[in-house]
C-alpha positions in Angstrom: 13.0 25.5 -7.5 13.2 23.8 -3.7 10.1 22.4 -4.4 10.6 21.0 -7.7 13.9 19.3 -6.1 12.2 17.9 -4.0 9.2 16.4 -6.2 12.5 15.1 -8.5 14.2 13.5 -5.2 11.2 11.9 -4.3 10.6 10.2 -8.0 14.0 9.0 -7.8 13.8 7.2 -4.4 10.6 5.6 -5.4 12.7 4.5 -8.6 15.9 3.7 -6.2 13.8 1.8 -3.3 11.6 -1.1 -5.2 13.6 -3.2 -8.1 9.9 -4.0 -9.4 7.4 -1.0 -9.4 4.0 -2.1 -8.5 0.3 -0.3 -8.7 0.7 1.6 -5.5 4.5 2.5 -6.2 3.1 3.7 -10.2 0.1 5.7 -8.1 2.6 7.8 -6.3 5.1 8.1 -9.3 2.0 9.7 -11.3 1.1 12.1 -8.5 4.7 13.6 -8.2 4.9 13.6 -12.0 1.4 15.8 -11.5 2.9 17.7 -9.9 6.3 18.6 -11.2 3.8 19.4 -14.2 1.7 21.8 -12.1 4.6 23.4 -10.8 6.5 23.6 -14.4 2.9 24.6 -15.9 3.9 28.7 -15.0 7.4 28.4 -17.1 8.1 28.7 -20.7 7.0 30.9 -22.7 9.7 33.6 -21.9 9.3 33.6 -18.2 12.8 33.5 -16.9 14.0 32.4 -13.6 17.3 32.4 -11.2 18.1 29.0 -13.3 19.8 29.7 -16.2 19.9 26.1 -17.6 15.9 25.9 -17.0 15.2 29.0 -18.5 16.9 27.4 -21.7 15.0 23.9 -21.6 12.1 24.2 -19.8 10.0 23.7 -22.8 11.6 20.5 -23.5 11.6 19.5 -19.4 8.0 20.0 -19.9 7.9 17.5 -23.0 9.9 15.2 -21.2 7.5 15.3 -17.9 4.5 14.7 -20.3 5.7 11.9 -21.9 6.9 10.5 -18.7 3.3 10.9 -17.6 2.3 9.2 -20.7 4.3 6.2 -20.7 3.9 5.9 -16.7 0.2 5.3 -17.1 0.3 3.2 -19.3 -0.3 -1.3 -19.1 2.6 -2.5 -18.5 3.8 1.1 -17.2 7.2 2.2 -18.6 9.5 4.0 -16.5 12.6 4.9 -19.0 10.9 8.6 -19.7 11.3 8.8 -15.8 14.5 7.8 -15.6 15.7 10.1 -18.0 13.9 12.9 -16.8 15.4 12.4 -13.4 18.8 11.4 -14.9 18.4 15.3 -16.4 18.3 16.9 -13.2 21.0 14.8 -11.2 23.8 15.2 -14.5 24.0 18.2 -13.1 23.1 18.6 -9.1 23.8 15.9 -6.9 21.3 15.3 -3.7 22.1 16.8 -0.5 21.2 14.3 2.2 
């Protein structure tokens, strides 16, 4: 879960930091969305963790990472999936600087 926080801060500074997103800024917002999608890849299914609200929409938190994926590759690159999907996390927990 730490490291999934901290895939989801880093998204959201990248989003925070530049008012207009360019190739190298969408490069690194598709490798941390790789890899909140590796690291989510293991949940689901049934598998249950020490989260209770994950447990009970991790298949849709998946969805959601996919099409943020999706619409982050593509030309023009749209970042509202992102935004939603990092707007998911922090309606709940707020950053700890």
């Amino acid at each position: 879960m730490a490291l999934l926080s901290f895939y989801m801060r880093q998204l959201d500074e990248v989003l925070q930091d530049y008012s207009i997103v360019g190739d190298d800024e969408q490069q690194r917002i598709l490798y941390l969305l790789n890899k909140v999608n590796d690291l989510t890849a293991e949940f689901g299914g049934g598998v249950t963790t020490n989260h209770l609200a994950i447990d009970d929409h991790i298949d849709q938190f998946k969805l959601n990472v996919n099409t943020a994926i999706h619409d982050a590759s593509a030309n023009p690159p749209n970042y509202f999936a992102l935004g939603k999907l990092a707007g998911s996390c922090t309606s709940c927990h707020k950053y700890r600087e």
